[in-house]
C-alpha positions as CSV (number, residue, x, y, z in Angstrom):
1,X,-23.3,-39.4,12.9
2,X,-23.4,-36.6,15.2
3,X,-26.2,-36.5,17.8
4,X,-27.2,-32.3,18.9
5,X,-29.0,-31.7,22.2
6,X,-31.4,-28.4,21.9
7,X,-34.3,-25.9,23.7
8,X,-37.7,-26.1,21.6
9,X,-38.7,-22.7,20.9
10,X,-41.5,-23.9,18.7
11,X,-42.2,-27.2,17.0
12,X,-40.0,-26.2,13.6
13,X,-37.1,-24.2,15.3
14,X,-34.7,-25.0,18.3
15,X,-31.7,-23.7,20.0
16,X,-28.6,-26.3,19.8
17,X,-27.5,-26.3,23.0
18,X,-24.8,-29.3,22.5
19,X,-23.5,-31.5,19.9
20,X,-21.8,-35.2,20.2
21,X,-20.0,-36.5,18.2
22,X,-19.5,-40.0,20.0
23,X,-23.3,-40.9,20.0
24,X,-21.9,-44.4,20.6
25,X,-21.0,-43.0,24.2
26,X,-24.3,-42.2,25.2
27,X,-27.1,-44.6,26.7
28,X,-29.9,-45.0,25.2
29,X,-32.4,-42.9,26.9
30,X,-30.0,-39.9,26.6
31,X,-29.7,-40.4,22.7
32,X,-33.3,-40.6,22.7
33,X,-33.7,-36.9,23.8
34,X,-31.0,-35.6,20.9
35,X,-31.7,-36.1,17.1
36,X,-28.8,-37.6,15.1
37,X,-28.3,-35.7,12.5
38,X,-25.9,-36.4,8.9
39,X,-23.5,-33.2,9.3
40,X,-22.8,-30.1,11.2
41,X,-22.9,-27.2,8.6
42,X,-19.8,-25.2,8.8
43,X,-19.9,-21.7,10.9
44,X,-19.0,-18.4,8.8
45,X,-16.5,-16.0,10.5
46,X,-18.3,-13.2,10.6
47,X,-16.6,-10.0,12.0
48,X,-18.4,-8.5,15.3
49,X,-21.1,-11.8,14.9
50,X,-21.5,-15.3,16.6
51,X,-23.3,-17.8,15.1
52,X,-26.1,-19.7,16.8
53,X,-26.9,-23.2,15.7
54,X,-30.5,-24.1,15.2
55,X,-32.4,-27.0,13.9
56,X,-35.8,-28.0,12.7
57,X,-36.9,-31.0,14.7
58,X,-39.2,-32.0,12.4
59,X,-37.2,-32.4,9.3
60,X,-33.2,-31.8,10.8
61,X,-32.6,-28.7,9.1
62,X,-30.0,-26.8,10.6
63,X,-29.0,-23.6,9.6
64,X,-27.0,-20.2,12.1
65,X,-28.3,-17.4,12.8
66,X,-25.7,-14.2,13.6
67,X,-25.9,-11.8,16.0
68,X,-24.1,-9.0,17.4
69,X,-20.8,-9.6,19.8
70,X,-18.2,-7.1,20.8
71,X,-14.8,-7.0,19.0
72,X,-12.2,-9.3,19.6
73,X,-9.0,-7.8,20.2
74,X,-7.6,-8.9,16.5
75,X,-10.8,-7.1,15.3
76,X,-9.9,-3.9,16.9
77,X,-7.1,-3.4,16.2
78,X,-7.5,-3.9,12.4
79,X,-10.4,-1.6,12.9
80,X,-7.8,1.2,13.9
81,X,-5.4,0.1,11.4
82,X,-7.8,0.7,8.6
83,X,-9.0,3.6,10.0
84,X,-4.9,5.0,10.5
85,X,-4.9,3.3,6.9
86,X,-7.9,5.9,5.4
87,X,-6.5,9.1,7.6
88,X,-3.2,8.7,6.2
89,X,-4.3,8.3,2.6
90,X,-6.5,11.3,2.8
91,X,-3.1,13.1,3.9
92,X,-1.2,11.6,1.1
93,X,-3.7,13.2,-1.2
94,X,-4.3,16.7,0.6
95,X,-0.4,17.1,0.9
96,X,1.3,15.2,-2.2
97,X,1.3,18.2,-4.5
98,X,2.3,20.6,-2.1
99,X,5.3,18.9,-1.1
100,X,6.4,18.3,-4.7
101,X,5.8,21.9,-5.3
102,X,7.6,23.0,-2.0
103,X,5.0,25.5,-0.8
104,X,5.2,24.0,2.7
105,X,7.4,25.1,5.5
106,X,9.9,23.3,7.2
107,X,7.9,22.7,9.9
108,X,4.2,21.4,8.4
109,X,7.2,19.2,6.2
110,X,8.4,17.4,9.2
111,X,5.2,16.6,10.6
112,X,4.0,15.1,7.1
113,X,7.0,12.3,7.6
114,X,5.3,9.7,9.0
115,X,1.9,10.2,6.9
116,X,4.3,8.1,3.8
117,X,5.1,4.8,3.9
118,X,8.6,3.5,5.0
119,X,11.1,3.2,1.8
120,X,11.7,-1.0,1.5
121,X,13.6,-3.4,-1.2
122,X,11.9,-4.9,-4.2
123,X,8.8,-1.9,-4.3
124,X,8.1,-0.7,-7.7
125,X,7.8,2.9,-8.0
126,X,7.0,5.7,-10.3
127,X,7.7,9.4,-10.8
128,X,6.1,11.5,-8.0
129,X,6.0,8.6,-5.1
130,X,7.1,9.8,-1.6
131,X,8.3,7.9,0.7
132,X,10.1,8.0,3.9
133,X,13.8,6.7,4.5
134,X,15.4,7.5,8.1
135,X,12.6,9.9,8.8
136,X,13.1,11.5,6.1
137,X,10.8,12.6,2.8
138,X,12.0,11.8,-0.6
139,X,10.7,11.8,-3.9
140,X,10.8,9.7,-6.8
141,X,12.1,11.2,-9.8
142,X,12.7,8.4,-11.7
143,X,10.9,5.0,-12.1
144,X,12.8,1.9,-10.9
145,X,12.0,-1.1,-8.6
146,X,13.9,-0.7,-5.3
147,X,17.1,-2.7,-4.3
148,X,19.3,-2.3,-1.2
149,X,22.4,-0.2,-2.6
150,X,19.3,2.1,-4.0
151,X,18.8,3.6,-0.9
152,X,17.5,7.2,-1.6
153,X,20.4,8.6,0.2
154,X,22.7,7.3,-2.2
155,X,20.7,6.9,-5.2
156,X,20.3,10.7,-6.2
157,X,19.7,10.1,-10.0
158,X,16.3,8.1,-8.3
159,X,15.5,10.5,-5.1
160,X,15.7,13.7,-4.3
161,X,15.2,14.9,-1.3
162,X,11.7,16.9,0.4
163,X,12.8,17.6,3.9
164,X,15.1,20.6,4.5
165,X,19.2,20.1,4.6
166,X,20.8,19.8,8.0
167,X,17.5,18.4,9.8
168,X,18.0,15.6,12.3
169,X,15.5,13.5,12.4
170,X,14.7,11.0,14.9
171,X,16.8,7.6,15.6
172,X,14.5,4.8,13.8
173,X,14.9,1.2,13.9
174,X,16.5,0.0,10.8
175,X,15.0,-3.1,9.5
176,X,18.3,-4.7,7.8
177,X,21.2,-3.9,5.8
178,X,19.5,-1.6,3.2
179,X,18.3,0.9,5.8
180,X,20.7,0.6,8.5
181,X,22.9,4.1,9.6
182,X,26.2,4.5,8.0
183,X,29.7,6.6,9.1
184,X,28.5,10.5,9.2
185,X,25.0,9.8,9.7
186,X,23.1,11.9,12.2
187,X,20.7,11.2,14.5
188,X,18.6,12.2,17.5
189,X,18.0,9.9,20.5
190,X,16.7,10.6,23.7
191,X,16.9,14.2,23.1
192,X,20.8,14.2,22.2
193,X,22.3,14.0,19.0
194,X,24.5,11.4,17.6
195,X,27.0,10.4,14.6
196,X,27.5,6.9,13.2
197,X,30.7,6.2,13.2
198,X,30.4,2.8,11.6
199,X,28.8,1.9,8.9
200,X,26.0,-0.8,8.8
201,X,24.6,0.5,11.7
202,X,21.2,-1.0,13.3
203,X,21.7,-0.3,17.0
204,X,20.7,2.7,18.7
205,X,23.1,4.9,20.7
206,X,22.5,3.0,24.4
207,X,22.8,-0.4,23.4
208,X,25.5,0.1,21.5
209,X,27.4,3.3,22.5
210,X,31.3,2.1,20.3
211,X,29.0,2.8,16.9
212,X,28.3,6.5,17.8
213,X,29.6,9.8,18.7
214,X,27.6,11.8,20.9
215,X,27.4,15.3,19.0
């Protein structure tokens, strides 16, 4: 059984300052000043908290008590990404039935691109969903769960499209076959615009300057 060293604060509560696990270890006189005890009780992760092990000399009750700690980096940065996470719903909402209704310009469309979420394989969705393909904001007009030769650029009896004809939008990083560039696709990329000239496509213009055709 575990032995844990502590500071008396008073005669029922104590700070654990250290805990052994090899009693066997220890000499006698230094397991005399620790209290073997049957179990640890298991720490809750607690987000922003650390827990403090205390313990009752008088009956070996131990119990944590939390207090405050600054963030860990994991916690920060799923603290922005739930905040990004609420701002872009709120814009989802705000802008949904404008866009559908096409009282936006050109413009204010553009800017909204990003606010969707990326088009992917194996997503169910409905009638009225936007979502964003190469930058781009299409609409669901019919409901369907998404494969890879559904791509809305192909699939126009599922999509149609939001942003305006003969924009070129920005050169994104295609995740795989199903939303890689094809031949004629158009794309901007370091402030230059570029063709596919192969289909398949998943590298950018520098790294792989045989797949495009500098416009």
């Amino acid at each position: 059984m575990p032995i844990v060293f502590y500071e008396e604060e008073t005669s029922t509560r104590a700070k654990v300052t250290l805990i052994h696990h090899q009693p066997d270890l220890l000499d006698e006189e230094r397991r005399a000043e620790g209290i073997e005890v049957e179990s640890i009780p298991k720490k809750e992760s607690r987000k922003g908290k650390t827990g403090v092990l205390y313990i009752n000399p008088e009956n070996k009750e131990l119990w944590y008590e939390y207090i405050d700690r600054p963030l860990n980096t994991e916690e920060i940065t799923e603290e922005y990404q739930n905040e990004i996470d609420a701002i872009r719903k709120s814009a989802q909402i705000a802008t949904r039935d404008k866009i559908k209704a096409d009282e936006l310009s050109d413009d204010e469309l553009l800017s909204l691109v990003k606010v969707y979420s990326d088009w992917d394989v194996g997503i169910d969705y409905v009638v009225g969903d936007l979502v964003n393909y190469h930058n781009k904001l299409w609409e669901v007009i019919q409901d369907h769960t998404s494969q890879a030769d559904w791509a809305p650029d192909v699939a126009s009896s599922l999509f149609t499209e939001k942003t305006p004809e003969g924009v070129i939008t920005e050169w994104k990083q295609p995740t795989g076959a199903h939303d890689a560039y094809n031949t004629g696709d158009q794309v901007l990329y370091n402030d230059e615009t570029y063709e596919s000239i192969i289909d398949d496509n998943v590298w950018n213009p520098e790294e792989y300057p045989e797949g495009w055709n500098e416009i």
